[in-house]
C-alpha positions as CSV (number, residue, x, y, z in Angstrom):
1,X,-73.6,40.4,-7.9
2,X,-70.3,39.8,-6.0
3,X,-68.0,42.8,-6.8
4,X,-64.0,42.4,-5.5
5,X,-61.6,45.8,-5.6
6,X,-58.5,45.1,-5.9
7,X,-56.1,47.9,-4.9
8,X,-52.8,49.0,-5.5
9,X,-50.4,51.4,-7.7
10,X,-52.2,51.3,-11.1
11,X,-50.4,51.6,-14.6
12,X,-53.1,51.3,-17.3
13,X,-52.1,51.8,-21.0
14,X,-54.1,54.3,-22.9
15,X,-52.5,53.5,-26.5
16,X,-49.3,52.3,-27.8
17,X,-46.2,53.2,-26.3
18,X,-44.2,53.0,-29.7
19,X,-46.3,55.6,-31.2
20,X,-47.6,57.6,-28.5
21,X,-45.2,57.7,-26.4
22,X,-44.5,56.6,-22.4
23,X,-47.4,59.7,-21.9
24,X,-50.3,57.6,-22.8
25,X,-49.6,55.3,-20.0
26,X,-51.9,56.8,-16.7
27,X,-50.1,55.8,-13.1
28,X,-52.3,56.0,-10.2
29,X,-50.0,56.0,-6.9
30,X,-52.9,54.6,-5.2
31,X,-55.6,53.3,-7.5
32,X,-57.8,50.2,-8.2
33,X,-59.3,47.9,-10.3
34,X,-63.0,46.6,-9.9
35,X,-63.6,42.9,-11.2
36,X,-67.3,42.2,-11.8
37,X,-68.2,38.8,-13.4
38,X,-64.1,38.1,-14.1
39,X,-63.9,41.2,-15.8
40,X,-62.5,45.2,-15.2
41,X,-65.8,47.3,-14.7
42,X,-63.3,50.1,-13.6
43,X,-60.0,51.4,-13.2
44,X,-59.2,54.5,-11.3
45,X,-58.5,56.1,-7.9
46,X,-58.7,53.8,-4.6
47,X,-60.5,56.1,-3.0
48,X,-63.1,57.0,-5.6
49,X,-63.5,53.6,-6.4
50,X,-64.3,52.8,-2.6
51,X,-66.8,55.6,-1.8
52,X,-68.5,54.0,-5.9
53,X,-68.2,50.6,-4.5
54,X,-69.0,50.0,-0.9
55,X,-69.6,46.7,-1.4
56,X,-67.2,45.6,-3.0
57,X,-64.6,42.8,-1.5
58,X,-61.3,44.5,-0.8
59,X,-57.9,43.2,-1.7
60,X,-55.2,45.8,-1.1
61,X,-51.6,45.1,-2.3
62,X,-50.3,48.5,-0.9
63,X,-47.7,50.1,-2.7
64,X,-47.4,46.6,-5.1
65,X,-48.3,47.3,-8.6
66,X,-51.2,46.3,-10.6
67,X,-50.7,45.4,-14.5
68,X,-52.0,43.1,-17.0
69,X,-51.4,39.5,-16.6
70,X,-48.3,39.0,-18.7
71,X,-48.9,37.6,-21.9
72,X,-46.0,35.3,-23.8
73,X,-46.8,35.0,-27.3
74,X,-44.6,31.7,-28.3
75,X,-43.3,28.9,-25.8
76,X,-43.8,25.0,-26.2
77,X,-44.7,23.8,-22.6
78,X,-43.5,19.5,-23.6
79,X,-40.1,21.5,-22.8
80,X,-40.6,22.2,-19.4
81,X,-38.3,19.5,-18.3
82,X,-35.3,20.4,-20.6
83,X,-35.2,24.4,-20.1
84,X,-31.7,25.5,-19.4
85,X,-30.2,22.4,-21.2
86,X,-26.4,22.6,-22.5
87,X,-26.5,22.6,-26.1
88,X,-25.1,24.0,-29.3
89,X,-26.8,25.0,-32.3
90,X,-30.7,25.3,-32.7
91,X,-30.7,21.6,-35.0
92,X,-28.7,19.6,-32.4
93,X,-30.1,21.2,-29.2
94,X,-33.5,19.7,-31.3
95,X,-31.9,16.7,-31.8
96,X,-30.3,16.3,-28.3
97,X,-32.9,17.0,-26.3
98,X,-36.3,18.9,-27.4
99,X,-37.1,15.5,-30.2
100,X,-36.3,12.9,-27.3
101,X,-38.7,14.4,-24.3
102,X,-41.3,15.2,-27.1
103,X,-42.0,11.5,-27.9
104,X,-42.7,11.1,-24.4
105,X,-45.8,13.2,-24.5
106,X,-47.7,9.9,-26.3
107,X,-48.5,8.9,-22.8
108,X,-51.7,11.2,-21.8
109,X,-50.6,11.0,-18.3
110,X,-47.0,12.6,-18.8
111,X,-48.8,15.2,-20.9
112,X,-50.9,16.0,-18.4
113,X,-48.6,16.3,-15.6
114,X,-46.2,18.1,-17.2
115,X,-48.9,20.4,-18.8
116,X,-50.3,21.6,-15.1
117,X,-46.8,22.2,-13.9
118,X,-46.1,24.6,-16.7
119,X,-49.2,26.2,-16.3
120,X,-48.3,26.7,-12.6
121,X,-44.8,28.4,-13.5
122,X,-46.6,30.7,-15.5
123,X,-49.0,31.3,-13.2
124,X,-46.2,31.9,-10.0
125,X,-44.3,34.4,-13.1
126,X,-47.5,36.7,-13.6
127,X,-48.1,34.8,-16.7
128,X,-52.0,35.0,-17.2
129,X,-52.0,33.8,-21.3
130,X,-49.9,31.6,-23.5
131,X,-49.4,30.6,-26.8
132,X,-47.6,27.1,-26.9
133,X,-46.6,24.5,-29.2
134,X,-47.6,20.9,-28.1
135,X,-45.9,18.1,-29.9
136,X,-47.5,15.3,-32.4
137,X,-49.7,13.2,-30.3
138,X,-53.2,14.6,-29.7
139,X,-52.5,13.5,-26.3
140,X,-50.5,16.7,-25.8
141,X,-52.9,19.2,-27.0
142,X,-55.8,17.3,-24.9
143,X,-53.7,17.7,-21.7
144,X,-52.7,21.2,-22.2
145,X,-56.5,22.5,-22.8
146,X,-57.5,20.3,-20.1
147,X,-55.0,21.9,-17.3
148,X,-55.7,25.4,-19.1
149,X,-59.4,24.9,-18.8
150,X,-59.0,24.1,-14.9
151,X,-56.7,27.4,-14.3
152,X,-59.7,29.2,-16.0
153,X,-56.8,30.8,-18.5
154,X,-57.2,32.0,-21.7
155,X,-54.5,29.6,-23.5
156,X,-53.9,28.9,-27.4
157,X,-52.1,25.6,-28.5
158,X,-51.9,23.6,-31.4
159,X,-50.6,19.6,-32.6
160,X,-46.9,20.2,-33.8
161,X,-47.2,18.8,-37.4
162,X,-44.1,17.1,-38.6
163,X,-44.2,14.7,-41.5
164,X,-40.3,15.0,-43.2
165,X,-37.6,12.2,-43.0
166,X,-35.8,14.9,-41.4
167,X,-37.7,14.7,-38.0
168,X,-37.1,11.4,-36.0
169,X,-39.2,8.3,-37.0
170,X,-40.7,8.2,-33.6
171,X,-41.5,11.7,-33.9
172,X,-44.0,11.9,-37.3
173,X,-47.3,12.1,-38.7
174,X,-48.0,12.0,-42.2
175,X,-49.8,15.2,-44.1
176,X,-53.3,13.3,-44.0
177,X,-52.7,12.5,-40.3
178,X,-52.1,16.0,-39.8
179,X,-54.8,17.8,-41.2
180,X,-57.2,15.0,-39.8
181,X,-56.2,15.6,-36.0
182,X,-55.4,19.6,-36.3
183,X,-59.6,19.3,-37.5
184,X,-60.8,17.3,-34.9
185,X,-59.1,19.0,-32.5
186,X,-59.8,22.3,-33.7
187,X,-63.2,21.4,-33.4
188,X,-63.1,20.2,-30.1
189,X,-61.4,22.7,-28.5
190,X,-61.5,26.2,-30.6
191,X,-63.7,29.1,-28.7
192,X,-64.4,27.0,-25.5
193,X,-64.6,28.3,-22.5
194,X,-61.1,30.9,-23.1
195,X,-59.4,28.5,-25.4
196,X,-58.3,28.9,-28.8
197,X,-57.1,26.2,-31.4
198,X,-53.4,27.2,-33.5
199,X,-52.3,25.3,-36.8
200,X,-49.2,24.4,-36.1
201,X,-47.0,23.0,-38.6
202,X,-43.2,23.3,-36.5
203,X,-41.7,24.6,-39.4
204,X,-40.5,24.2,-43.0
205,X,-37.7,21.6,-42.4
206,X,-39.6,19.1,-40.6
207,X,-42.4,19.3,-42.9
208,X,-43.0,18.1,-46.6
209,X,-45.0,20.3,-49.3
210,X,-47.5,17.7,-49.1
211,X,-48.1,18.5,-45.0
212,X,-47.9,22.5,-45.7
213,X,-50.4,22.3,-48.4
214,X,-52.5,20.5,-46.3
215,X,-52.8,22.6,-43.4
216,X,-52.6,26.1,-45.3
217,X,-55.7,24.3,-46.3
218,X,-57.2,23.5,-42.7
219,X,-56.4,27.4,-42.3
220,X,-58.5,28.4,-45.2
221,X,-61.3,26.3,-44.3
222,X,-60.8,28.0,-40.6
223,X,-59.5,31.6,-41.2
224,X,-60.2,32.7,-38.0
225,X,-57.6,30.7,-36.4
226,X,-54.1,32.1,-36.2
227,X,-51.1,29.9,-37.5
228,X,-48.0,29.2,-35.6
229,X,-44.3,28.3,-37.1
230,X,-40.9,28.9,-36.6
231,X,-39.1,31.8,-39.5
232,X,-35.5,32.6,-40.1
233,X,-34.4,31.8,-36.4
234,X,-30.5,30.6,-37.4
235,X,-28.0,31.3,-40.9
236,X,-27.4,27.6,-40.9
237,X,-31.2,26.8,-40.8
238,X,-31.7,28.7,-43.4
239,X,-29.0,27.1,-45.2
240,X,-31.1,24.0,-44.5
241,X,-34.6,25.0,-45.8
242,X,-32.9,26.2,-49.4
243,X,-31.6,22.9,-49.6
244,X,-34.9,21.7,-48.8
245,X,-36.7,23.6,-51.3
246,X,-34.7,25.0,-53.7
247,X,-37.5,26.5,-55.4
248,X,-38.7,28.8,-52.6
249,X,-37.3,32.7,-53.4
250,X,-36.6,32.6,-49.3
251,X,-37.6,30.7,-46.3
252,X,-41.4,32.5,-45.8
253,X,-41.6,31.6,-49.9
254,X,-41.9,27.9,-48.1
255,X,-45.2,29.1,-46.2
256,X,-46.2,31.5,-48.0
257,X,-46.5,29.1,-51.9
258,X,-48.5,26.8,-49.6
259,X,-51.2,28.9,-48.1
260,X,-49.9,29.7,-44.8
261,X,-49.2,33.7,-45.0
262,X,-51.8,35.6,-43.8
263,X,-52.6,38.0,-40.8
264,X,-53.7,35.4,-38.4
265,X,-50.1,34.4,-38.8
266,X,-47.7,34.7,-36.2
267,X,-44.0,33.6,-37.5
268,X,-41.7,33.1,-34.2
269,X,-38.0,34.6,-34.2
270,X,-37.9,36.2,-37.4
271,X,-33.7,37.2,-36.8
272,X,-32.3,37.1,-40.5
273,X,-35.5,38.3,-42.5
274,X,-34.8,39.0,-46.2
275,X,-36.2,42.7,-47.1
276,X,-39.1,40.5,-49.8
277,X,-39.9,38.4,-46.7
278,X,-40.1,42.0,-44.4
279,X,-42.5,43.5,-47.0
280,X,-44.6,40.3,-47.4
281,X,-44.9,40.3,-43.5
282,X,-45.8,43.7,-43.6
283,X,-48.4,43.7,-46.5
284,X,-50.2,40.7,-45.2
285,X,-50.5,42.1,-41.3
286,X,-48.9,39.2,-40.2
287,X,-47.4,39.2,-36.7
288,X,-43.7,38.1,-35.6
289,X,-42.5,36.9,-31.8
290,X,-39.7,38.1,-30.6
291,X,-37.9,35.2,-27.8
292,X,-34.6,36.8,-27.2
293,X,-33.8,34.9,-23.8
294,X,-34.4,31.8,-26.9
295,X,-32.1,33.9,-29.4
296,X,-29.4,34.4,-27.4
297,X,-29.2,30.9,-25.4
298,X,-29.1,28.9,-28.8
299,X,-27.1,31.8,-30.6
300,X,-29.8,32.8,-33.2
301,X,-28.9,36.2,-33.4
302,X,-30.0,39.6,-32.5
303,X,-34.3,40.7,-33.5
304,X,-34.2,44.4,-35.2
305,X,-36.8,45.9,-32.8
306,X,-37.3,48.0,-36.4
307,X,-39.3,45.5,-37.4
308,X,-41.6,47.0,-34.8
309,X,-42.9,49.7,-36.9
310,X,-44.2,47.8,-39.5
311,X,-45.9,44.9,-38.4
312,X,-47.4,43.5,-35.2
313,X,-44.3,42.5,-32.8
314,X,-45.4,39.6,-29.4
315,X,-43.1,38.8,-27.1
316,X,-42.2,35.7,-25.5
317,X,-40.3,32.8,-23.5
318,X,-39.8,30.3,-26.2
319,X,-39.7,27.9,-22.8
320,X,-37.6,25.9,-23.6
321,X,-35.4,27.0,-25.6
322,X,-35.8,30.3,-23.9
323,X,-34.4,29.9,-20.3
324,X,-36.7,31.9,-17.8
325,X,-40.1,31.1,-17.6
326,X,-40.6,34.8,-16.7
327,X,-41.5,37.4,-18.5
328,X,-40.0,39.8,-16.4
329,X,-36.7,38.1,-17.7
330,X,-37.7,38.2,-21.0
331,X,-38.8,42.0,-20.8
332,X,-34.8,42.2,-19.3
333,X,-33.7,40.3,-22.2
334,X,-35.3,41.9,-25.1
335,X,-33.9,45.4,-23.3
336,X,-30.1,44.3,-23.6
337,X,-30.8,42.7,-27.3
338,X,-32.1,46.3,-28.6
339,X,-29.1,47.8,-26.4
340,X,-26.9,45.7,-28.8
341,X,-28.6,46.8,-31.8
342,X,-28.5,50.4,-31.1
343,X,-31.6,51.2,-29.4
344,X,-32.3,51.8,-26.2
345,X,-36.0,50.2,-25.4
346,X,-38.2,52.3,-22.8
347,X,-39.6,50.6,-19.8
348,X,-43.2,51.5,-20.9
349,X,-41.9,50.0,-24.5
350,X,-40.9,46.7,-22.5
351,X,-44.1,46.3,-20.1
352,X,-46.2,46.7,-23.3
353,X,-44.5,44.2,-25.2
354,X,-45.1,41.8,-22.3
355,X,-48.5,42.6,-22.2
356,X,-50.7,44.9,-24.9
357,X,-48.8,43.7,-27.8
358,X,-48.6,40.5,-27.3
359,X,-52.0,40.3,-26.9
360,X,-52.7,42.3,-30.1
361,X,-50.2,39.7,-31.5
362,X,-52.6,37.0,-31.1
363,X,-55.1,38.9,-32.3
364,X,-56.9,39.0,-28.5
365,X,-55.9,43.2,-27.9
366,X,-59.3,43.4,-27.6
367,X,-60.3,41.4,-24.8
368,X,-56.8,40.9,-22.6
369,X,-53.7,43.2,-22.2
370,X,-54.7,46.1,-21.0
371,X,-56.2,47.3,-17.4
372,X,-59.0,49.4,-19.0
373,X,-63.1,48.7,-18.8
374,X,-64.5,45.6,-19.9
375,X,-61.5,43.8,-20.7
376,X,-61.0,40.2,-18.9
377,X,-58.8,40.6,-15.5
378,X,-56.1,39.0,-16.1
379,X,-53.9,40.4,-13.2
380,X,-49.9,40.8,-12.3
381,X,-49.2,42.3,-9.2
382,X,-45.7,43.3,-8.8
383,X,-44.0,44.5,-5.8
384,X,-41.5,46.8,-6.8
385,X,-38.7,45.4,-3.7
386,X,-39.0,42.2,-4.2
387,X,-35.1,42.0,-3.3
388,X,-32.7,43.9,-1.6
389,X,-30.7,45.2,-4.8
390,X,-34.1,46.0,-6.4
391,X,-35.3,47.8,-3.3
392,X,-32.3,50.0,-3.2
393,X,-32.5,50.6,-6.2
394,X,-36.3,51.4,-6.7
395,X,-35.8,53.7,-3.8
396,X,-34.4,56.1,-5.7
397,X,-37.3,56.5,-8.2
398,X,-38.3,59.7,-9.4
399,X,-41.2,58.2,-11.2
400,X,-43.0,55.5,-12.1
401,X,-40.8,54.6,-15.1
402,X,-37.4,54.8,-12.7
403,X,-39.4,52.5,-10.1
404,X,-40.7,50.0,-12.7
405,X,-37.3,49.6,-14.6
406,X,-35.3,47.8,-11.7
407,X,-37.5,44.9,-11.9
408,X,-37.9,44.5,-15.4
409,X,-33.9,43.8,-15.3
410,X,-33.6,42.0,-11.9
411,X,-36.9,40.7,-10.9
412,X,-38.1,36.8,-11.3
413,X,-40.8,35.4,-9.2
414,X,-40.8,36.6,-5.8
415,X,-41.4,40.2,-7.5
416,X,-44.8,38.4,-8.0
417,X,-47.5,39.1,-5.6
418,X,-50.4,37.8,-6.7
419,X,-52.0,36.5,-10.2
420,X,-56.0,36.7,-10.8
421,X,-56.8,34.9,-13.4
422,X,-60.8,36.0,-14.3
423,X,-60.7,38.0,-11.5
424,X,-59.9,34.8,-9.5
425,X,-56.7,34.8,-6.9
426,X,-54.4,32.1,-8.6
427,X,-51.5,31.9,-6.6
428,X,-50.2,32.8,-3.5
């Protein structure tokens, strides 16, 4: 049995950092990881580790550090293309771009090509899991398992569902047509090799009651599968979905009277929450995605990071809408959001976000996330100079915290070392 130590500074998350504070986060100055069989049989000292391990393949980083692979909790990869498009509002950046690119994803080909380069910009970020949107055509979904399986990545994706007169022509299904490829797929695809199947209707506006009912349906037949959709991102879109459905008490009302609230649920942006919808979130242990690169591009808003303490909090790129395919961005991001809002996020606060609870988001805390014993090694390795201002700056560190926090708010790529994806070098 091959054994591979990987060495480096070590930061390995005991708990939560929101209620245990930055203490229950161990740094090793010079510590490992051992991968056995693509997973963590141990985390400690380098030296221990060595003198338990002698045969073990070496890899040593240096003074680069070793974290989880990043996890980013809500992105839709047929975007690649049109990231860091000029746009307005959420409905005509949609409209302008996102609907046009999407109907090209009918071609398996496009998918497919477009699918591995995403993958590989995750990949060259640190990004080790995803959770992505695909867009109508089965095609899409196909493709993006297909490239995910290859990379050996644990990836969750779904069919977009949208069925409304409000969606382009070229860009529907119907409710039947929905529920019928979300099943098949779901069948081909859910718990294969590290792949996971999400219901995916896009959200309330693009759907009828006919399509919602149908797949809070395809949920209950499949409760083990989360649920992905879009909640409360913009005022004027929720404008929209009252005039929609006039009926609804508020926007998760539109979910939630059709079957698709529950704690496999994971509702992305969340910004202008009503305190009904806030307690319903909470008392079903449903999850909410924070994309504030997304948020601030389009001009959603600003997330309340209070939401935090009372329900299960991912974060994410929102590719494209979002504009960094990093999470390191993203971590920066959600930092200067909080700032405006009045708190001031800890760096142990932001790395577990990026990592830990997103994972615990999706409902896969238990297997990815963390660098701790028998979880899946899913690797980042950061160097903590990647640049001259972040060297300078990182220089200066008292601790681990002071050396961390200069790449969280500067770094991209090149901070990025190496990714192991199973255990397995995937870049670099």
């Amino acid at each position: 049995m091959t054994e591979r130590l990987i060495l480096g500074q070590t930061l390995a998350f005991g708990g939560d950092p929101f209620t245990d504070g930055p203490e229950v986060a161990r740094h090793e100055r010079r510590g490992g990881v051992l991968v056995r069989d693509g997973h963590i049989a141990a985390v400690g000292g380098a030296e221990d580790l060595r003198a338990r391990h002698p045969a073990a393949q070496v890899t040593d980083h240096g003074d680069a550090l070793i974290l989880p692979g990043f996890v980013d909790a809500h992105a839709h990869y047929p975007q690649t293309a049109i990231i860091a498009s000029w746009g307005k509002r959420l409905i005509d950046w949609l409209n302008s771009y996102t609907f046009p690119e999407e109907a090209r994803f009918a071609d398996r080909a496009y998918a497919a090509e477009v699918a591995g380069r995403y993958l590989d910009l995750l990949l060259a970020n640190g990004t080790t899991t995803v959770a992505s949107y695909c867009t109508i055509h089965p095609e899409s979904v196909e493709a993006f398992f297909e490239a995910a399986q290859a990379r050996g990545m644990r990836a969750l994706a779904g069919k977009t569902c949208m069925d409304r007169d409000t969606a382009p022509a070229f860009l529907r299904d119907t409710a039947q047509s929905a529920y019928d490829d979300s099943r098949a797929l779901l069948a081909r695809w859910h718990g294969v090799d590290r792949l996971s199947y999400i219901i995916t209707p896009r959200f309330s506006p693009t759907s009828t009651q006919a399509q919602l009912e149908a797949l809070g349906a395809l949920w209950a037949e499949h409760p083990d599968c989360l649920m992905q959709t879009h909640l409360s991102e913009q005022t004027d879109e929720i404008a929209w979905v009252k005039s929609l459905y006039p009926a609804a008490r508020d926007y998760l009302d539109t979910y939630e009277a059709h079957g698709l609230l529950g704690p496999n649920g994971l509702y992305g942006h969340a910004i202008h929450l009503e305190p009904r919808e806030i307690d319903r979130l909470a008392e079903t242990g449903a999850a909410v995605v924070h994309c504030p690169t997304s948020n601030t591009f389009i001009g959603s808003g600003l997330f309340d990071m209070g939401l935090r303490a009372r329900m299960r909090l991912g974060l994410a790129t929102d590719t494209g809408g979002g504009s960094s395919f990093s999470m390191l961005r993203t971590m920066a991001a959600a930092y200067e959001v909080a700032q405006l809002r009045g708190t001031a996020l800890h760096p142990s606060e932001l790395l577990w976000l990026a990592t830990g609870g997103s994972a615990e988001a999706l409902r896969l805390g238990h297997r990815i996330g963390r660098l701790a014993e028998g979880y899946e090694a899913d690797l980042a390795v950061i160097d903590l100079a990647s640049t001259p201002a972040i060297a300078q700056a990182s220089a200066r560190a008292e601790t681990i915290w002071e050396a961390v926090f200069p790449t969280i708010m500067m770094g991209d790529d090149r901070a990025v070392v190496q990714t192991y994806v199973a255990g397995r070098a995937a870049r670099g």
